[in-house]
N, C-alpha and C positions, 0 to 999 in steps of 0.2 A: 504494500500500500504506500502510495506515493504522496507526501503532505505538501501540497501549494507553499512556496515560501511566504506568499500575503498571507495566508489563512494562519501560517506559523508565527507573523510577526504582529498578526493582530491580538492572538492568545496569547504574546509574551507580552505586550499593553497592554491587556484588558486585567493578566492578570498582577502586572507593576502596578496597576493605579489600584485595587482594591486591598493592597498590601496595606497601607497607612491610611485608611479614610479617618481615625480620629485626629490622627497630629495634622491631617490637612484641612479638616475643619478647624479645630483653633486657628490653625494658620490664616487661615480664609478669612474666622472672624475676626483675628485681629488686625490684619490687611486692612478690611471693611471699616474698621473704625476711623470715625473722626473724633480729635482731640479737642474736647472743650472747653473754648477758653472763656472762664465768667470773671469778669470784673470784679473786683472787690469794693463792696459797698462804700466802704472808709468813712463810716458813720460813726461805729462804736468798735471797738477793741477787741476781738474774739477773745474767748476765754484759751487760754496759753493749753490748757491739758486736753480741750475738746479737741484742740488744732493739733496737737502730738497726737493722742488717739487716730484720728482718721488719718495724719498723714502717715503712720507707720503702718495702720492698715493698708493703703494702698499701696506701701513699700514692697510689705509680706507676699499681697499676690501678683505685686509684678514682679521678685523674686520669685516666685514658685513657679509662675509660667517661664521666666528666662531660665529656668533650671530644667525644667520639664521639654521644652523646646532643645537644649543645648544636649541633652541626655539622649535626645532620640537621633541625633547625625552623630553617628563614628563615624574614623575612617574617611571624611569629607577632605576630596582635593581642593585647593583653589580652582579649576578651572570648572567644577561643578556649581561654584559659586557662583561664577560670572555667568555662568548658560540661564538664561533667564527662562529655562523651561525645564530647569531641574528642581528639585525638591528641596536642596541644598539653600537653592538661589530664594527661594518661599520662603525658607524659615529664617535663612538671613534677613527679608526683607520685614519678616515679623517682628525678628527682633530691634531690629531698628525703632520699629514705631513703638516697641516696651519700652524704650530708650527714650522718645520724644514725650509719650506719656507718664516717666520718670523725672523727667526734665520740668513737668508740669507739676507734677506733683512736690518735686524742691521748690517749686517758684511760689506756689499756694500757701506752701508751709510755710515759705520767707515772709511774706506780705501777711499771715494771719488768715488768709481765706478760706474760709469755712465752707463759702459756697463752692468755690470750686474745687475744693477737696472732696466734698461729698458727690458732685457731680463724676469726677474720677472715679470714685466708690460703684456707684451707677454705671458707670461704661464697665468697669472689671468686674461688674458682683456675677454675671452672667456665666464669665471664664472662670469662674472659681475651682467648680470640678470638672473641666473638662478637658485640662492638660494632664 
């Protein structure tokens, strides 16, 4: 019996892509995210422990998803990186935006912003278990 090389090279993608469907859904959802950026009221002074509470929460789970992401690429070359139709290239680009929405999260907590902490809280509470 003689196997078509299309019909061979179709089964070896169909069955690469249902290898990781959960880490490529985080992926996907974190890709999909926009960072929200809320102004800080600058009326009244947040309470100093509210503003540590939440901003160390959102620390927590964008450490556990940057850990959880980084645990699932062994073995990754640099040039899997740059192929922007690898899987490699995805999770790099996820973590990137952990990074940006890290970057919000120090900036909230520097200014006292409680709203936009909490708003951060809300874009991450969804990703909580799903890395």
């Amino acid at each position: 019996m003689k196997i078509s090389p299309l019909v061979a090279l179709t089964g070896i993608m169909l069955l690469a892509g249902c290898s990781s469907s959960s880490t490529s859904t985080t992926v996907d959802e974190i890709q999909e995210m926009t960072v929200p950026v809320v102004h800080s009221q600058g009326t009244a002074t947040a309470d100093n422990s509210t503003v540590t509470r939440c901003y160390q929460d959102n620390a927590q789970r964008i450490s556990e998803l940057k850990f959880s992401l980084k645990s699932t690429m062994q073995d990754v070359k640099p040039d899997e990186v740059l192929d922007t139709h690898s899987e490699a290239h995805q999770v790099f680009t996820a973590l990137a935006k952990l990074e940006q929405i890290s970057s919000m999260n120090e900036t909230y907590r520097k200014d006292g912003n409680v709203a936009g902490l909490k708003s951060l809280n809300q874009l991450l509470q969804p990703l909580k278990g799903t890395a």
